[in-house]
C-alpha positions, -999 to +999 in steps of 0.1 A: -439-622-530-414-597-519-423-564-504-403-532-491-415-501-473-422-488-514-435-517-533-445-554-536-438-574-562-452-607-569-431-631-591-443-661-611-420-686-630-423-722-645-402-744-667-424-749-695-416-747-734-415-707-730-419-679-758-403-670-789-390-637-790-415-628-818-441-637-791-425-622-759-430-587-783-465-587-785-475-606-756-495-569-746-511-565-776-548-569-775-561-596-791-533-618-798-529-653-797-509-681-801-540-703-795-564-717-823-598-696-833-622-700-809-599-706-782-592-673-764-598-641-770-560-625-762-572-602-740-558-611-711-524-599-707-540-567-724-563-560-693-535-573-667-510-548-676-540-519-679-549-531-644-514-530-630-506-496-649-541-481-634-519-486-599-492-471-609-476-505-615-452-524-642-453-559-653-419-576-667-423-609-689-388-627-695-391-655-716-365-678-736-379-709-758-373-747-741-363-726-709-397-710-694-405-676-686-407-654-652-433-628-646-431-600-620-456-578-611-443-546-592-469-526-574-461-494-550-475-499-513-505-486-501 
């Protein structure tokens, strides 16, 4: 977490397989899924970045295949 007298912005990164471009794009869209029927609903990113927006808020998903993917959420201060 970082934080300013403006904003906070929690950051999240791993080292996984990471995303396809092709992915990465829709990775808001409701519903979709890279995951088998009947095993998610692809919702949530959807309703995270509706959450974060409701605050006045941006979410930023980078993301390269075999290299992992960083997620930062940027909220203003109270």
């Amino acid at each position: 977490v970082q934080q300013d007298d403006k904003s906070a912005m929690l950051i999240v990164e791993d080292e996984g397989i990471g995303m396809s471009k092709e992915t990465l794009d829709r990775i808001f869209t409701p519903f979709f899924t890279t995951k088998p029927p009947g095993e998610g609903t692809g919702l949530g990113m959807s309703i995270s970045m509706t959450i974060v927006e409701e605050h006045n808020g941006k979410i930023n998903i980078t993301s390269e295949e075999g290299k992992g993917m960083r997620a930062a959420v940027l909220l203003p201060q109270a």
